[in-house]
N, C-alpha and C positions, 0 to 999 in steps of 0.2 A: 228285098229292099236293102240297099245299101245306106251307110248313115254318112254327113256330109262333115268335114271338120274343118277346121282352118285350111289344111293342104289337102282336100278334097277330100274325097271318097276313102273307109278307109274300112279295108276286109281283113281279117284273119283265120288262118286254118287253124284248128284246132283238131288233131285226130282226124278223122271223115269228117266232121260238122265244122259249119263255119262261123266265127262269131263278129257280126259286125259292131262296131263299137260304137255309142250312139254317139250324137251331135254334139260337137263341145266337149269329148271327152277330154279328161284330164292327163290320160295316160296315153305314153309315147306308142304302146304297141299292146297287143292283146293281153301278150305276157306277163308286161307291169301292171296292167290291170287285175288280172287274176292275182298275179301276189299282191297286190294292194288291197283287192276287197276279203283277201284271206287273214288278213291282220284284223285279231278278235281287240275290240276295245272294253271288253270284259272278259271275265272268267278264263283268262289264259292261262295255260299249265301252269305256271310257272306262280300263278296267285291263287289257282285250285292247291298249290304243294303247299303255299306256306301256309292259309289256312287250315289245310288237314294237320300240318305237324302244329301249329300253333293250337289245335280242338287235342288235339292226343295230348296237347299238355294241361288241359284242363281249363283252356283261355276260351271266353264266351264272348263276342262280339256282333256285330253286324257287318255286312257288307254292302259295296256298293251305295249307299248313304250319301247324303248333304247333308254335312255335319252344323253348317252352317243355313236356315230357313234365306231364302231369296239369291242367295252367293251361286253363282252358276256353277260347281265344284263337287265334284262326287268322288270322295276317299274310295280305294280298295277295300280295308280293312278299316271298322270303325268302332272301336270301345267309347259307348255315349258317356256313362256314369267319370270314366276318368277322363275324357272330352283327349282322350286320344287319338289322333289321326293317320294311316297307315296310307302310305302311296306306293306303288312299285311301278319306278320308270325303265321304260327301254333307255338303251343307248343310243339308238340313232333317232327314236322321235324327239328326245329329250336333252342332246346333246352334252349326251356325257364327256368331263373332260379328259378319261382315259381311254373313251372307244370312239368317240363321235368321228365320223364319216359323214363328206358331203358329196351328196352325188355329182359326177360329169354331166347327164345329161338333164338338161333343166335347169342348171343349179342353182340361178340366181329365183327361181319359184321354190326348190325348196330353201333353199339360205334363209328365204324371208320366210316360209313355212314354221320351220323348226326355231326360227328368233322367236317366231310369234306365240309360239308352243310357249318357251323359257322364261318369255316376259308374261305369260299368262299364267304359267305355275309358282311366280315369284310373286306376282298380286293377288295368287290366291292361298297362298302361305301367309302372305301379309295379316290378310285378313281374318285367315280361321287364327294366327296369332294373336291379333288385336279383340277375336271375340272370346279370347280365353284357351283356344286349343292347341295342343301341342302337336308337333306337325312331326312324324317321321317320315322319312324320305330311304327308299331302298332302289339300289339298280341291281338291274335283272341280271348283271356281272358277278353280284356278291352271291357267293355260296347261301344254299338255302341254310344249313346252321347257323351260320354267321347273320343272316335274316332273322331267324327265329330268337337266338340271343339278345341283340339289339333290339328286339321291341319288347321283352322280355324284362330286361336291363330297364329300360322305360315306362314302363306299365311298374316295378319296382321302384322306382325311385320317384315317380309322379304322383300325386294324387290329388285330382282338380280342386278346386278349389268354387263350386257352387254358394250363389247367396245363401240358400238354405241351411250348407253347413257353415258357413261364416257364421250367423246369425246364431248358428248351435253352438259354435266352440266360445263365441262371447258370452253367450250363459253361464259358461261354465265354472 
């Protein structure tokens, strides 16, 4: 069976096997497909590394979390007790301003892709700010020390600020 797309018919070899690309795909050729659906939106090396060195340092948190109950928004790394927020963006979904690349082909689909991405990470900054929580922001450019120090340096110099201990430290 072959799949139908805007400009028709659309097969690719792969190896011996052939992989048709279903109807309406999104991707220009088999290629971009496969490097597309290989982009993990979790647990990628690179949030598996700083987790492990951030656990060797004695630092206990969650992962993967909505820090925020209803907020469509799910942290990397999430310390609840100091309502710390940990994100770690790429550079090209996230439009970093020292690496950001915009593809030739397509561009005007992803240009509005990758805005959509920045204005979506910037209203949901807004908001875990507005609900109390401190929002760190890491790109997958910075060295993983220089990662590990910074949330470090944060988690030091933070410490939330819950009704429960408002209410305690007025006791006092």
């Amino acid at each position: 069976m072959v799949a139908e797309s805007v400009n028709g018919p659309v097969r690719s070899a792969i190896g011996s096997t052939e992989l048709v690309l279903p109807s309406g795909s999104w991707a220009s050729n088999s290629g971009v497909r496969r490097s597309m659906q290989s982009n993990r939106p979790r647990n990628t090396r690179l949030e598996v590394k700083l987790r492990s060195a951030l656990h060797a340092r004695g630092l206990r948190f969650r992962k993967h979390l909505r820090p925020v109950p209803g907020l469509r928004c799910e942290a990397d790394v999430v310390f609840p007790r100091r309502r710390v927020a940990v994100f770690i963006d790429g550079c090209f979904w996230h439009a970093c301003p020292m690496h950001a690349t915009w593809p030739v082909a397509h561009s005007e689909f992803w240009r509005q892709k990758i805005e959509r991405t920045t204005t979506r990470d910037e209203a949901n900054r807004s908001a875990l700010e507005e609900a109390g929580w401190l929002v760190v922001g890491l790109w997958e450019h910075e060295p993983l020390q220089d990662m590990v120090r910074k949330v470090e340096s944060v988690l030091a110099t933070h410490r939330a600020s819950t009704p429960r201990e408002a209410s305690t430290r007025n006791e006092r």
